[in-house]
N, C-alpha and C positions, 0 to 999 in steps of 0.2 A: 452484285450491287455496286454502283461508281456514285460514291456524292463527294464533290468535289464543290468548295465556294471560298474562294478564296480573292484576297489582293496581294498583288506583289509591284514594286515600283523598279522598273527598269528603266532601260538608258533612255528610250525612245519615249515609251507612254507606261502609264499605270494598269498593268494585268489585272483585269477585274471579271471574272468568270463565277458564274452558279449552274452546273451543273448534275442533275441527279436522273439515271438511267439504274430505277428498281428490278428490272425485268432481268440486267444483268447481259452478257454476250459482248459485241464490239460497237464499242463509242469510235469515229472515226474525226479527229479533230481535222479539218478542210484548211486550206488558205494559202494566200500569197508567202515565199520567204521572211519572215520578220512580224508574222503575225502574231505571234508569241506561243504557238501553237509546242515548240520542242519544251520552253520552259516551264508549260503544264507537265510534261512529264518528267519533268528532272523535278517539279515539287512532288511528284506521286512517289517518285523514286529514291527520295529521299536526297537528292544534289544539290538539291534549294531547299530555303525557308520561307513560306509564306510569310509579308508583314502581319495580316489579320487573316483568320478563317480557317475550315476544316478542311482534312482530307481523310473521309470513308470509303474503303474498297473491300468489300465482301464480309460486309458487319464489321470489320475493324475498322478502327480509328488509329490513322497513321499520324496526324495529326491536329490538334485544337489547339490554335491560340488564347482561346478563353479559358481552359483548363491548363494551361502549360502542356500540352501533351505532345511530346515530340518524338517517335519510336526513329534509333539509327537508322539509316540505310541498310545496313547489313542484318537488322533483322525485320525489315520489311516483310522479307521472303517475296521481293518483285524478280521477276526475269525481262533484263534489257538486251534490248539488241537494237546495237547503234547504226547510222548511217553508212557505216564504213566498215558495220559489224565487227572491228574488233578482236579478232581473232589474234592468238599467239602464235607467229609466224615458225617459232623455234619448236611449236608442236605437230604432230600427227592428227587427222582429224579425229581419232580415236581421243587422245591425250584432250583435246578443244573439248567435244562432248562432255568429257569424262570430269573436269576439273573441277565445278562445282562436287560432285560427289565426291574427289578425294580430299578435297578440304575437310568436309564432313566426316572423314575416314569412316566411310560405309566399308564393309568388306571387300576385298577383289573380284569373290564371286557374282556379290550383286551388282557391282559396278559394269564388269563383263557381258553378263545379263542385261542391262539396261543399255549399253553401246549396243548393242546388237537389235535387238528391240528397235531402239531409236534411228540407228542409221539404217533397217532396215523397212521401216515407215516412210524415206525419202530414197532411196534406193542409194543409200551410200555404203552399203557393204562394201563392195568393191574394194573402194578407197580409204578404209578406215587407218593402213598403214602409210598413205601417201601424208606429207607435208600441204599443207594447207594453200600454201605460194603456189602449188603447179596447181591448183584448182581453176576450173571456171568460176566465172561470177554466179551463177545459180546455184553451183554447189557451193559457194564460199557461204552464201548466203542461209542454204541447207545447215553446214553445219553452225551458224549465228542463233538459228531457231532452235535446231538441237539441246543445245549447250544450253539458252535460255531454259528451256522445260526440261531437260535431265534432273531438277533439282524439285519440278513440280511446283512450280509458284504459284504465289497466291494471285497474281496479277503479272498478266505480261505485256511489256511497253516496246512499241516497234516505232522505231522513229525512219520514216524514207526507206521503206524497206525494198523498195523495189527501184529506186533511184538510179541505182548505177548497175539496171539491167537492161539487156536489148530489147525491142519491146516484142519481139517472138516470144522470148522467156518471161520478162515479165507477166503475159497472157497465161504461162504455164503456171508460174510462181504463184500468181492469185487464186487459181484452184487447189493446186497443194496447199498453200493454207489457209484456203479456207476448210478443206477438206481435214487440216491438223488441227486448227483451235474450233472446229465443232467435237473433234476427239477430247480435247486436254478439257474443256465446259469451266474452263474458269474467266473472269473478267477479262478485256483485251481493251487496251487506246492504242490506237494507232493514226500516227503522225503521216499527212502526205498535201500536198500540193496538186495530185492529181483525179481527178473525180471520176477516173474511171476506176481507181483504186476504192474511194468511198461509195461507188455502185455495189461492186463487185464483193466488197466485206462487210461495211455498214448497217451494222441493226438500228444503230442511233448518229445521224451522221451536223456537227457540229461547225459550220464556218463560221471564221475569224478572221477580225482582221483588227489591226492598231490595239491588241489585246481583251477586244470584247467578242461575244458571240452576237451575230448577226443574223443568222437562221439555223434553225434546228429541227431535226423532221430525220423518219425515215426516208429513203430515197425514191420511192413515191410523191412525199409530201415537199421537197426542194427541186427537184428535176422540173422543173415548168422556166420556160422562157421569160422572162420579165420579173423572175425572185429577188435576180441581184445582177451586177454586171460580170463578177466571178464565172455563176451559173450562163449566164447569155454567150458567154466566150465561146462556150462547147456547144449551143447549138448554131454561132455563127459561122463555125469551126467543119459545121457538119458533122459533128462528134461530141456525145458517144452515139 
């Protein structure tokens, strides 16, 4: 479950979003750079403060301005994985995976177990003892997602996840995960600019722009010619 209603005052315009997708699965926030589409997920994530409103993800109440209700960011229990994904360049991708769990100081065994497990779901066995620097961008990527769900989150936040991949891989990327978050069956937003990304994962897919939602629909229900001028891009574009 995502219910999300909130306002927030930014540099440009005033974030004013209501958002509620009961059904649960992946809300896909759509839109130009600057739509305010990333700052919804730094308020889910706990890196902003909403001025007024809630924020509910999977029965909890991360935040209520009415009640004072503010839970830290650290114990959200969100999994992020940034644009740039983030990763410790000083670690192994074994070590990237593994980090949220030794904070936690789970055992070594189970820790062990769970890399294994995990990089063997994306085929990075291989690689578990290489440095994350000599990686491709889809395996860097790989262990971004990893590392997010090794801790099992309650909600996980993908901002441009596919951004800074070629778009052979990107094609690839989008079936691995979709193929991962129908495994993991917890809540997902995921942040993108590209509507063949919001095709391709979108249970619920949301464009924005100047901080409001502007259309909202499965991708069935926005994919028609004449929705918005966003949407007419792609099929002037001959694509998707």
């Amino acid at each position: 479950m995502i219910d999300i209603s909130v306002k927030k005052g930014l540099r440009d315009f005033v974030l004013d979003v209501d958002i509620q997708m009961p059904e649960g699965g992946t809300l896909v926030l759509l839109g130009e750079n600057g739509a305010g589409k990333s700052s919804i997920l730094n308020l889910v994530g706990g890196l902003m403060t909403p001025d007024t409103g809630h924020i509910r993800i999977g029965g909890e109440t991360f935040v209520d301005t009415a009640t004072r209700t503010c839970i830290p960011a650290e114990s959200r229990g969100t999994g992020f994985v940034f644009q740039d994904y983030a990763l410790f360049p000083h670690m192994t991708v074994a070590e990237n995976i593994a980090y949220g769990l030794r904070i936690r100081h789970l055992p070594r065994e189970e820790i062990e177990a769970r890399i294994r497990e995990l990089a063997g779901s994306l085929d990075l066995l291989g690689v578990c003892d290489e440095m994350v620097g000599s990686l491709s961008g889809g395996q860097r990527q790989r262990v971004a997602l990893l590392r997010a769900l090794a801790v099992e989150p309650k909600c996980l936040l993908l901002d441009e996840p596919f951004s800074a991949l070629d778009i052979r891989t990107q094609v690839q990327m989008r079936q691995e995960l979709k193929t991962l978050l129908a495994g993991a069956k917890i809540p997902v937003i995921l942040v993108t600019h590209d509507l063949r990304d919001a095709i391709a994962l979108g249970d619920r897919i949301c464009l924005m722009e100047k901080g409001r939602i502007v259309l909202c629909g499965d991708a069935d229900a926005i994919l028609h010619e004449g929705k918005h001028p966003f949407i007419d891009q792609y099929f002037s574009a001959g694509s998707p």
